[in-house]
C-alpha positions, -999 to +999 in steps of 0.1 A: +465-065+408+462-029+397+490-005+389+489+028+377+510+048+356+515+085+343+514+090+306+528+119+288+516+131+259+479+125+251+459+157+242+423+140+232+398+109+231+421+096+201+451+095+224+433+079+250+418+054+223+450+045+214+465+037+245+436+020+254+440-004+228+476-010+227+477-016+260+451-040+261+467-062+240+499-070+263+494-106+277+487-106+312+467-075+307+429-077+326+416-043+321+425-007+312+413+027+324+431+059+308+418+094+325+428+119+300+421+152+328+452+133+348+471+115+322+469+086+344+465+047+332+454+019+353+464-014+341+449-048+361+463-077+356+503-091+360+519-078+330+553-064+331+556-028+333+584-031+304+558-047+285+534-015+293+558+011+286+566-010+251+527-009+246+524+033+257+554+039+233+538+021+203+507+038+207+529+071+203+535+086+240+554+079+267+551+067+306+565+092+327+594+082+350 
């Protein structure tokens, strides 16, 4: 299963490194792909999106909506 979210806040390759990581992390978690041009991060896997946003907020930014 994919889902993809909207992330506010990342500026560079660091940001995108560190949501990247973070994310990956979450249990349930298959694969990760952050686009920095969109802000957009596509999560496969079943993890719980209050798990993602937990994992995005840790990293230092913030899903949007």
């Amino acid at each position: 299963m994919s889902t993809t979210y909207a992330v506010s806040g990342m500026t560079c390759e660091h940001c995108v490194r560190s949501v990247t990581e973070e994310v990956s992390e979450v249990p349930g978690v298959a694969g990760v792909e952050v686009d920095l041009a969109s802000g957009r991060l596509v999560v496969e896997g079943d993890a719980p999106v209050d798990a993602i946003r937990a994992a995005v907020d840790e990293a230092g930014y913030a899903l949007v909506g």
